[in-house]
N, C-alpha and C positions, 0 to 999 in steps of 0.2 A: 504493500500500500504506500501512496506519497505520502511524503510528509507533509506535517504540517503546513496550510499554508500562510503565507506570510506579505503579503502586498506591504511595499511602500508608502509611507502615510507622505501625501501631500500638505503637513501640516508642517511649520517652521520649527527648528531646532530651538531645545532650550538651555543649552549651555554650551560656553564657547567651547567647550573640550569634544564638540559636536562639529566644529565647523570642518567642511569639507572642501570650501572654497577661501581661504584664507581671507574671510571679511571681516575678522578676531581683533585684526589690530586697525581697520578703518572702524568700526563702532569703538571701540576702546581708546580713539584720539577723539571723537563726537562727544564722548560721554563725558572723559574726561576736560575737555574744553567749556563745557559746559556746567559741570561741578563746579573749576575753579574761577570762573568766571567772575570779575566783582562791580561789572556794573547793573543795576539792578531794571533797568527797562527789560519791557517784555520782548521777546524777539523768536523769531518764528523760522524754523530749520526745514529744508523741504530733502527727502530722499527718493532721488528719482530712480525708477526700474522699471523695467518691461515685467507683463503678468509672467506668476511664478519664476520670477529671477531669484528671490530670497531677500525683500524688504526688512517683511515680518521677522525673519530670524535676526536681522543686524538689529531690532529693536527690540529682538530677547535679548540679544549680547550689550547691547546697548543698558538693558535693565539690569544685567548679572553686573556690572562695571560699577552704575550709579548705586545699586546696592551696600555697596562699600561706606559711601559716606551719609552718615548721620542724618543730616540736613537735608538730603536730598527726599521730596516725595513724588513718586514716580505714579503718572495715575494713565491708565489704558483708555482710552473709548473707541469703540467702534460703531462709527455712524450708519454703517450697512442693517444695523438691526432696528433701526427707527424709520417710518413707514411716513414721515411726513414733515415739513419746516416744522411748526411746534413742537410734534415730540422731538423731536433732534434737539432742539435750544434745551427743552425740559430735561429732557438725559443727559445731557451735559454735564449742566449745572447739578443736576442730582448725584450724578456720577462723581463730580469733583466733591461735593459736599461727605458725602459717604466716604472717599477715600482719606481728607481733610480731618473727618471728625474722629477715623481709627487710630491716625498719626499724628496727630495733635491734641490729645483728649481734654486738654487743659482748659481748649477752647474750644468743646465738643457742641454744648449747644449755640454756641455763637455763630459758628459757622456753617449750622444746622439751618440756623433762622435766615439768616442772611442770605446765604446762595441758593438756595430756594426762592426767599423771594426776589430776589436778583434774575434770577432766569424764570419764574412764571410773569415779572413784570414787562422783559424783553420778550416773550413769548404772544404777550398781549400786545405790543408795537407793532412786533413785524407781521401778526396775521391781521392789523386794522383794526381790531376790535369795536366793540360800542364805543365811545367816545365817555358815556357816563361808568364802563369798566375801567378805561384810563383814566378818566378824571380820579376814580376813585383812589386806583393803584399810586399814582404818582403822587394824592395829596397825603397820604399816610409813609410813603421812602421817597427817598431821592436817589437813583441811579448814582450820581456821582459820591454822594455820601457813604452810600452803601460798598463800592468799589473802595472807597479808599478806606471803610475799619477792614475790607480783607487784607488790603496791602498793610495796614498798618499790624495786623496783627501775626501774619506772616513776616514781620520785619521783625516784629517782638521775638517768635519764636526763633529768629533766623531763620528761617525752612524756605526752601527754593523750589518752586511746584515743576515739575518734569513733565506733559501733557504728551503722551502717543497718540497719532490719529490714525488709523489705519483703512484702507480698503477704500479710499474715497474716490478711486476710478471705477469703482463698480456702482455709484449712487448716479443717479439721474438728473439730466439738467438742472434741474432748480434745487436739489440734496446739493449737489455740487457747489453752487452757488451759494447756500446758507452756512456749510460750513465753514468755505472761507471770509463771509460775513463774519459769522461767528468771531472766529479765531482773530481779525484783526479787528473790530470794531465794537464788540462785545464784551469780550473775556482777556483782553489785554494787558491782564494786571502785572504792577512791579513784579521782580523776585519768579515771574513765570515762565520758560522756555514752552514751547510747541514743538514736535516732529513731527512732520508729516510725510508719510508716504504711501508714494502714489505712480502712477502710470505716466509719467510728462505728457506724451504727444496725448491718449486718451481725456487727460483734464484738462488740456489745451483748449482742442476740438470743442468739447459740451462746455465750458466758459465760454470761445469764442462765437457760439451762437446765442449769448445777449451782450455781447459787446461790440461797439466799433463796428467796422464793417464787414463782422461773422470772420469765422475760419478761425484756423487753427494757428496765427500770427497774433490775433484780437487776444484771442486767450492767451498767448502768451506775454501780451503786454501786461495783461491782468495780474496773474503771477509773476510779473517785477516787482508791482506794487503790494504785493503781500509777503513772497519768498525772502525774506531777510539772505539766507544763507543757502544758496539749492547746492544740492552733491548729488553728484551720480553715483549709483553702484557700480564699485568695483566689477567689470567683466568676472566671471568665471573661467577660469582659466579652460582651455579647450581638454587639456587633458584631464584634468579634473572631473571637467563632465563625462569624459571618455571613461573614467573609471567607474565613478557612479553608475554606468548605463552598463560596462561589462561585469558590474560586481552583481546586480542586480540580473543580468541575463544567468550568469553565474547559480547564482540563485534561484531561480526559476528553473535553469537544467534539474539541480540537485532536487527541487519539491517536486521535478516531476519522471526523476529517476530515470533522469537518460544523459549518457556517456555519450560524449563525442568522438572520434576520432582525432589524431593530430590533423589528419590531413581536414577532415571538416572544421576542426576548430580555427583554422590556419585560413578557407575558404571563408567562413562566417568573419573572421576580425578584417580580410582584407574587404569585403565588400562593406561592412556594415560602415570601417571607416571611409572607403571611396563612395560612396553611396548616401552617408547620413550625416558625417560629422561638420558637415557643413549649418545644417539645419539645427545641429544637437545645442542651441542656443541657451537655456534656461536649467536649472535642476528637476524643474516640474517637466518637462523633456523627456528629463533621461528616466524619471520617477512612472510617469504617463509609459514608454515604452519596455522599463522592467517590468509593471503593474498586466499589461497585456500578455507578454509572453506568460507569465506567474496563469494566470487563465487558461488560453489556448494549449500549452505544450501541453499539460496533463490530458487535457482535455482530445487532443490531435493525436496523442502517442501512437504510434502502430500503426495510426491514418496517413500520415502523409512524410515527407520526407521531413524534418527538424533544421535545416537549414534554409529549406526555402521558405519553412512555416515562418522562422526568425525574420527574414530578408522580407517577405508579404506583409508580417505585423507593421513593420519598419514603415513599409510605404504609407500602410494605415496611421500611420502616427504621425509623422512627418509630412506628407503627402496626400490627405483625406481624399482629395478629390480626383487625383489620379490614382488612386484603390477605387473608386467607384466605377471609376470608367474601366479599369481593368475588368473589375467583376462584371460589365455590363457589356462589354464587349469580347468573350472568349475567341467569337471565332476569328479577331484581329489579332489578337496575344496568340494564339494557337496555330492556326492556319496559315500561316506565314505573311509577309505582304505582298499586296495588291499594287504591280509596281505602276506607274503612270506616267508616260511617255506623250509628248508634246513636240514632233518635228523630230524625234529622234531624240531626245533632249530628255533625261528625268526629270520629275518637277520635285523641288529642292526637298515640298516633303509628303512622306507617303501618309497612311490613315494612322497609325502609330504614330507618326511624328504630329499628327492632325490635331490629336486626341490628348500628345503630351501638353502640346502649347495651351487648349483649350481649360486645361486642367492646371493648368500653373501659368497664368498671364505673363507677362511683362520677364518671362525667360531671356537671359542674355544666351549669345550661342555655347559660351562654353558651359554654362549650367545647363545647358538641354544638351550637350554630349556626355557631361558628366552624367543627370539621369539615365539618359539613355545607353550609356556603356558602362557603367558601374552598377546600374539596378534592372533594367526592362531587359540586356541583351542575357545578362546569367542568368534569371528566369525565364525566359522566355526566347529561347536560343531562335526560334524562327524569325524574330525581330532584325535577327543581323543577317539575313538571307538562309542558316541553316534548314536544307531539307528534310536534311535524312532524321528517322525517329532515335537513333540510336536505344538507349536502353533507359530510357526517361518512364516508362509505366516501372518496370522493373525497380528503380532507384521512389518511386511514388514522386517523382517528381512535377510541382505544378505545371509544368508546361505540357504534361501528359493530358489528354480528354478525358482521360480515367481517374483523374484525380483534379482537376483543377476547381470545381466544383465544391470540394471535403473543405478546400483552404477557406472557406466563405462561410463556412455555418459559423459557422459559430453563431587646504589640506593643510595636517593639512598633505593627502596623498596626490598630490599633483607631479611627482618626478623631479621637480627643481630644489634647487639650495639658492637661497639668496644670499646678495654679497657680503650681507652683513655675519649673516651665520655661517658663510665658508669664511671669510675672512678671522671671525671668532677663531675658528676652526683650525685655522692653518696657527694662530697664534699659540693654542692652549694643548692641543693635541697633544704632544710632545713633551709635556709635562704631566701627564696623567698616567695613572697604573692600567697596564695591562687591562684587569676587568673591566676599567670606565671608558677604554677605548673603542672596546668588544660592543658595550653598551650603547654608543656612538654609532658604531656600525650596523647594528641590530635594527636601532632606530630608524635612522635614515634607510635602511631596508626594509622597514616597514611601509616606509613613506613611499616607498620604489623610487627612490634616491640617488641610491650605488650607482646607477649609469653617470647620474650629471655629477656625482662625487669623481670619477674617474677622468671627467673630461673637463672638469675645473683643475685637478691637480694635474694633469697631464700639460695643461694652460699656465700652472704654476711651475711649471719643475724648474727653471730657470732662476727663480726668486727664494726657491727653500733653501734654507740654511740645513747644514752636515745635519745636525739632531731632528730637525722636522722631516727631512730623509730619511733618518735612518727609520723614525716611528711610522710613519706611513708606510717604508718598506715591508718592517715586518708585520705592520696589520695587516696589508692587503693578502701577503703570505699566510698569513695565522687563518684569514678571515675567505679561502676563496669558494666557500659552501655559497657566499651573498654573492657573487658575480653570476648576473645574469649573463648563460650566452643566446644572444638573439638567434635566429635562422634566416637567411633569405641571401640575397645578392652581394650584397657589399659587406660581405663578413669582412672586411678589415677596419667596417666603423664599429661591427660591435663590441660590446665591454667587456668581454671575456681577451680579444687582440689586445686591445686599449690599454687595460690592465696588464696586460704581461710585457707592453711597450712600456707603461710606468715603470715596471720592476727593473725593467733593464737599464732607465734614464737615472731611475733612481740611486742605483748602485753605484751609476758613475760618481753620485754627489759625494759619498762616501770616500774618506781617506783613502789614497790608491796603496797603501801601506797595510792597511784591513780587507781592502775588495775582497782578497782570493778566500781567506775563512769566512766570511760575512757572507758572499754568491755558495761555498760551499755548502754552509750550515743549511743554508738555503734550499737548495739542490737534494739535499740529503732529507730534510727533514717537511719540506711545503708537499701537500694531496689536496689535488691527485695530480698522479706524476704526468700526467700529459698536461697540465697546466706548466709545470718545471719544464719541458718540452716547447712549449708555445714562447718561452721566456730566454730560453735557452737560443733558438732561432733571433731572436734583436742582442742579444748578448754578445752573439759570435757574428765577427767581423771579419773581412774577406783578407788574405795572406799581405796583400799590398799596403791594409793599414797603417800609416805611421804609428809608432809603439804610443806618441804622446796625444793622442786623439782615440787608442782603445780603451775599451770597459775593465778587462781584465788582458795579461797577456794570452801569446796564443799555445804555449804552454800550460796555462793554467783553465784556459778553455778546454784543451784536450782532457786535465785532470776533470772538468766538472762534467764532460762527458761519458769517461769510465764510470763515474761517479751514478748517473742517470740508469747506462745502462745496466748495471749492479741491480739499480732498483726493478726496472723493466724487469729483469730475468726474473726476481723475488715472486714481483709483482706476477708475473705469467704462470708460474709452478703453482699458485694458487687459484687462481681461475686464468684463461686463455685472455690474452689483448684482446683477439675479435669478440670476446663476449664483453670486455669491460670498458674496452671503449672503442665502438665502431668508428664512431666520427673519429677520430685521430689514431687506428690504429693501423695504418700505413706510416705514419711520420717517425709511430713508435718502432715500428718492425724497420726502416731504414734504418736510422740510427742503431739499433743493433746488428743490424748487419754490415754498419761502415766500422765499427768501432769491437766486434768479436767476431766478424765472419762470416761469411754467408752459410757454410756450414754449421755454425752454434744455431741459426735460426731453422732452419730447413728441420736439426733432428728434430727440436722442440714440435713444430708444424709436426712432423711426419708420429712424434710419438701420441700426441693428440688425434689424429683423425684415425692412424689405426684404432686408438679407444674410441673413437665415437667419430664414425666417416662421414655422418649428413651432415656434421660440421662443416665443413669443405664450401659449403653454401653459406654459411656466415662469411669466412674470408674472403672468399670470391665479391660476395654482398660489401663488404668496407673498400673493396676496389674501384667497384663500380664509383661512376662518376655522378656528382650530384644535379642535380637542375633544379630551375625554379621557372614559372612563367613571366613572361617579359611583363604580358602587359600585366597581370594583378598580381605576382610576387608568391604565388602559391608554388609550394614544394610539390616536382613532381616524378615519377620513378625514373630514377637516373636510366645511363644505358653504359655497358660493357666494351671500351673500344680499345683500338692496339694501342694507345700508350698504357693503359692500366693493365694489359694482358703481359704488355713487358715487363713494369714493375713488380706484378703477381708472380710469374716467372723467373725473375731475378733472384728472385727467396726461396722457391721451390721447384722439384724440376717438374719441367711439363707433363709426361708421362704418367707420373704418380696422377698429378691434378686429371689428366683425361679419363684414365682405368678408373679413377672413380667415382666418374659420373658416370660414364659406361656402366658401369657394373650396378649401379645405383638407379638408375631411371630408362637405363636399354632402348626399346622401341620407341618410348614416349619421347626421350629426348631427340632423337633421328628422327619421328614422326614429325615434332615440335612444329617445322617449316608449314605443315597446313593446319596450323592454328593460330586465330585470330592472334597477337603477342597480348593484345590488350585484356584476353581473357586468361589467360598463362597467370598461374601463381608467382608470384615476386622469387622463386628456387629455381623452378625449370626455367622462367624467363630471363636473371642472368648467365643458367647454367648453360642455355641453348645461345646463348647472345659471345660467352668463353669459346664453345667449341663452332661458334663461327669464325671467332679469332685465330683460332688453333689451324682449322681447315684453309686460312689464309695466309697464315705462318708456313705451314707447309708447304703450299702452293707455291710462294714467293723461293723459300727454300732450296723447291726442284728446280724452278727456275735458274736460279742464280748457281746451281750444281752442274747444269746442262750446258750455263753459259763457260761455265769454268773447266769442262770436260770437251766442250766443242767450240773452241776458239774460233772467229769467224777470221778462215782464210784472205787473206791480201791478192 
């Protein structure tokens, strides 16, 4: 059964220890500016944001701050629950009086009596009343009178009133209208701050239709004249929200008990960010599309395929209106396109392209390729011209007739360090034990940190001093469980290279009088050994180095080498390289074969697969070569070609590797040739891919034997 389920509450965080967007420290200069504040006019703070950007929460954290001091009293109202101009004045004022009389007791009824009748007498103004109800009101208080025993008695107690307004782009022209009445012409007393937030352009717009000459300019003149202080919220960082939105898909997988594959999980992250992260603007965003998936997947399980389900939610989310017209249009998405020709001439766009623009106005061309090549062409492959059905019912994929149908029923963990905190960082580092370093480490790998840690100090290495070298040396060493390695193209930006280019810069910084014990101890003692390996490669510098520009000498490189390969062997007698580390265990088996002999390697090889021969398909498998696709970066089954068939061969001899495939897969492997490759299990597929190589080796072989046997006479 799933677990539990657990949707995301669209409700704003209540403590900064909550924030996810690092908006901890802009309400925490707000609040505090505002404390310390000592001139005592009222003045009116406006927080501008788009709906669900996270207002509401900077005026929790805003309230967790003023908490702090004594004097501060911090009072809520939300005008979205009062239904009309008089109640709104009435709740106001009732609202301040009630919070007023808990926090002040001393002047509990005082300011019982007063702010009440303070705001039922402003209540009677603004809706016009009888004139014999004002007569009445006005000759028993006096507005001004009344305004100033609150300011006088707020100045008594010292106390400084904190007013949150919230929600006020969700109130209606004329709500709109009274509460900024309100706020500056009402309730403007000494000793009072206001916060307001709100929608900017939405409270623009409904001001500027009774001001001036309408529009969304008129109201913004209006909000000069009230806005003391406007702030924008802080953007959410993009990754930020990225995370939010995978920790939540994340979550939604696990309630509804389904495992991805690497290679799907790799599919789903590249498209969702080519695809979404453009749109992923707000928290309520990323909230809105974990909250769907949390629904659907349970719901879909076994129905449809899980990554188109994720990629369709997406469009539903982001895109409402091109999900409708998908759903509404199958046999467009389905049946490939209707091309349209004019003179010979395509016309720029077919019914898909019709139907995108229809659905998303005012598209520039490169967001309508990015749609359309990142979202409509990997669901719906007939969109890019694909005929053929391949195996899309098979995979339940929606671009199938047989399922498209199903998909219808129905930080602060940002990645960064700031300068302040790295610069902290690089000062104190270095002076701290061991455990508080680890703890450092831990941290910011919490934060998914460790990358931009790598590539800040990578930025620094020229600037650390020998001791801030040496501590970062051997954290990074102590600590290399935290280094993410990414996968994809450009493995020499990810931070597993990065890292092992530090250790090697790093070393240099170190006394040239310590290097060789210091990369030693290194060498001997850092896991896993293909990390010492990847390190060892920027370490060693090529014969022609000047001696006063190497890391170590080239003596002492050779020592750290024997040194490696010691480990290797160690390491191998315990479990096989090809099972401990595929990805680098070619890099590993060269180097012991440059440094104890092709012979040391080949027994090791030959004593293993006699004990266990389908092994033979693991090593073969760390040869092959890797790939990724161009245009979306997805990892895809590498292929077997003559340079890795020589490297393979270098180590072992050919004969052994042929006899046992032969002997191990016989007709199926010879058959192999009339079978689709793409249907071929990931064994036969490089093992039939090797003895193509083999049978070309050969060939080349007789050749160059015939050449060398029958000299072509003059």
């Amino acid at each position: 059964m799933p677990s539990s389920c657990q949707y995301l509450s669209d409700g704003p965080i209540t403590h900064k220890s909550e924030d996810l967007f690092n908006r901890a420290p802009f309400a925490d200069r707000i609040a505090q500016t505002i404390a310390t504040r000592t001139d005592p006019s009222s003045i009116v703070i406006g927080i501008y944001g788009a709906w669900g950007d996270g207002k509401t929460s900077v005026l929790e954290m805003m309230t967790e701050t003023l908490s702090k001091y004594e004097n501060i009293v911090t009072i809520k109202f939300n005008p979205w629950i009062f239904q009309s101009e008089e109640l709104l004045l009435r709740g106001f004022f009732a609202t301040l009086a009630d919070a007023l009389q808990k926090t002040l007791p001393t002047n509990k009824e005082k300011f019982g009596t007063i702010l009440n009748t303070y705001g039922s007498v402003l209540s009677f103004i603004s809706l016009g009343e009888a004139a014999k109800d004002i007569g009445k009101s006005l000759s028993t208080v006096s507005i001004d009178e009344e305004r100033k025993k609150i300011e006088t008695i707020l100045e008594d107690e010292q106390a400084k009133v904190v007013v949150f307004i919230d929600d006020i782009d969700r109130l209606d022209r004329n709500e709109t209208h009274a509460i900024f009445k309100l706020v500056k012409l009402s309730a403007n007393f000494r000793y009072t701050t206001y916060v307001l937030a709100f929608d900017h352009e939405v409270v623009s717009a409904a001001l500027g239709e009774r001001y001036g000459q309408g529009g969304q300019e008129a109201g913004q003149a209006f909000l000069e004249k009230i806005i003391q202080v406007p702030l924008h919220l802080p953007p959410a960082e993009e990754i930020s929200l990225r995370n939010l939105a995978i920790h939540g898909v994340n979550a939604a997988l696990t309630h509804a008990e389904i495992k991805l594959t690497q290679t799907q999980a790799d599919t789903f992250l590249v498209r969702f960010i080519d695809g979404f992260q453009n749109q992923l603007t707000t928290p309520r965003l990323a909230k809105l599309y974990s909250n769907a998936l949390m629904f659907a997947l349970p719901l879909l399980k076994g129905e449809v395929n899980p990554i188109d389900l994720m990629l369709i939610e997406g469009v539903r989310v982001f895109y409402p209106r091109l999900y409708k017209k998908i759903h509404d249009n199958p046999s467009i998405f389905l049946g490939g396109i209707e091309q349209k020709y004019q003179y010979g001439t395509q016309k720029p766009d077919d019914e898909v392209g019709l139907l995108l623009r229809q659905s998303i106005p005012n598209l520039t061309d490169k967001e309508y390729l990015n749609i359309r090549q990142n979202i409509l062409e990997p669901l719906f492959p007939r969109v890019s011209n694909t005929t053929y059905a391949n195996d899309w019912a098979a995979k339940q994929n929606i671009c199938s007739y047989l399922y498209f149908h199903k998909y219808f029923l129905y930080a602060i963990p940002s990645g960064d360090i700031s300068d302040v905190k790295f610069n902290a960082l690089l000062e104190n580092f270095h002076t701290k034990e061991t455990n508080e370093q680890q703890s450092i480490l831990y941290e910011l790998s919490e934060q998914n940190s460790i990358p931009k840690l790598i590539e800040k100090l990578r930025k620094s290495e020229e600037v650390l001093t020998e001791g801030q070298a040496r501590a970062f040396l051997y954290a990074v060493c102590e600590n290399t469980s935290l280094l993410p390695r990414e996968r994809g193209l450009l493995l020499y930006r990810d931070t597993w290279t990065q890292a092992s280019i530090l250790v090697a810069h790093l070393l240099k910084k170190i006394d040239k009088k310590e290097r060789r014990e210091v990369a030693l101890h290194l060498m001997s003692n850092t896991d896993p050994v293909n990390f010492c390996i990847k390190c060892m490669s920027w370490i060693h510098l090529s014969k022609d180095t000047p001696e006063e520009d190497r890391i170590i000498s080239e003596k002492d490189e050779e020592d750290l080498k024997k040194v490696l390969v010691e480990r290797i062997q160690y390491i191998d007698k315990i479990t096989p390289l090809y099972k401990q580390f595929p990805q680098d265990a070619t890099v590993l088996y060269n180097l012991w074969k440059m440094q104890a002999g092709r012979e040391s390697v080949s027994k090791r090889l030959v004593d293993q697969f006699n004990a266990n021969p389908s092994e033979v398909d693991l090593l073969i498998r760390c040869y092959a070569s890797k790939s990724w696709s161009l245009e979306s970066g997805i990892p895809l089954r590498g292929h077997f070609e003559k340079h890795e068939y020589n490297a393979l061969t270098s180590l072992l001899d050919v004969d052994y590797l042929v006899n046992n495939l032969q002997r191990r897969y016989g007709a199926e492997l010879n058959d192999s040739q009339f079978e689709p490759l793409g249907e071929m299990s990931d064994e036969l597929f490089f093992a039939y891919q090797f003895m193509e190589c083999y049978t070309q080796a050969q060939k080349e072989k007789e050749e160059k034997e015939n050449i060398e046997n029958n000299p072509t006479k003059e």
